[in-house]
N, C-alpha and C positions, 0 to 999 in steps of 0.2 A: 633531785637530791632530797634528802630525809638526816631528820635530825632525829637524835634518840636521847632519851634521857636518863641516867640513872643514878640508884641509891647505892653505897655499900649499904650490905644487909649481913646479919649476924646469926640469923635462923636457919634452920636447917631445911624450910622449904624452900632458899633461895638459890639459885645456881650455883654449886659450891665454883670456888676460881682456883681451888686446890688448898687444903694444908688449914687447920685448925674450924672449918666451916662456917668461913669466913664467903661472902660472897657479894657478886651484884644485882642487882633486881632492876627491872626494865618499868621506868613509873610513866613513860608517854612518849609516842612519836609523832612529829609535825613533821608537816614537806616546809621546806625552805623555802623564804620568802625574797625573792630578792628584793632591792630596796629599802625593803625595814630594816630597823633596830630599835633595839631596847630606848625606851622611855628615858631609862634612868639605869642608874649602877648601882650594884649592891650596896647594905648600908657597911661603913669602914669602921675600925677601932672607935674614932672619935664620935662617929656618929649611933653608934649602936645599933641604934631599931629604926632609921630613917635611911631611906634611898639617897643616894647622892649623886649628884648632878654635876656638870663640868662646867665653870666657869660662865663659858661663851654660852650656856643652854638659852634660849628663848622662845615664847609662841607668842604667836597673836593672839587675839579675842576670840577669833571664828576658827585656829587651831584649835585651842582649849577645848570650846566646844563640840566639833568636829570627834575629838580624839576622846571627849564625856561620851557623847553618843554611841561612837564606835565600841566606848566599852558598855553601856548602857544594854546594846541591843547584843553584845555576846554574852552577857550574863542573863538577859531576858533567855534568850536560846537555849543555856544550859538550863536557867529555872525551867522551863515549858518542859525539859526533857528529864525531870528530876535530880540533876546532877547540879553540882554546889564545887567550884573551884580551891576554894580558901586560901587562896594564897595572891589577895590585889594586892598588889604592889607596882608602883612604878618599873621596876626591874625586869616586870613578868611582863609588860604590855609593849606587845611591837607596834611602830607607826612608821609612816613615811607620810614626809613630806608632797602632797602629791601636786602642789605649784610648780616644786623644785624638779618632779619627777616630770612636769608634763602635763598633766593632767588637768591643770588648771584651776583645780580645787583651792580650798582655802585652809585646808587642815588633812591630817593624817587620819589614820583610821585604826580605833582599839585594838585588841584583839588578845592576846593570850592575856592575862591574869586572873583574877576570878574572887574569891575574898569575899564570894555572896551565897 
């Protein structure tokens, strides 16, 4: 399974979707992760510019870290390949639990965001 992403778009190089050339643009595809989710939730009215998090959210010491690393080493990846995400935020970064999963670990692992 694949996930897709898109923008409306307002240019006339975008896929028109019919009627005043208005359209959607196609900005990235991931294969679906199972297990993961989002870090965090977008940020709300009250919060403005900050991620929001659910009540019950918690990590440990060596998730934190676990999930610093994880995204440490994807933003290393894009730098080496000259690409630049900009968009870290909580919201953008999948993790799983991989104690909870099984795995025995002690933390989840980064992965989408970017903001570097």
């Amino acid at each position: 399974r694949w996930l897709g992403f898109l923008e409306e778009g307002h240019g006339e190089h975008e896929g028109a979707s019919g009627g005043g050339g208005s359209g959607w643009r196609l900005l990235g595809v991931l294969e679906w992760a199972p297990g993961f989710s989002s870090l965090g939730k977008p940020p709300s009215m009250s919060s403005i510019t900050r991620d929001t998090y659910p009540p019950e959210a918690r990590w440990s010491g060596p998730q934190l870290l676990a999930i610093a690393r994880g995204i440490a080493l994807a933003l290393e990846h894009l730098h080496a390949s000259s690409l630049s995400h900009g968009d870290l935020y909580a919201h953008n970064i999948l993790w799983r639990d991989d104690a909870a999963a099984g795995g025995g670990g002690g933390g989840g692992g980064g992965g989408g965001g970017g903001g570097g």
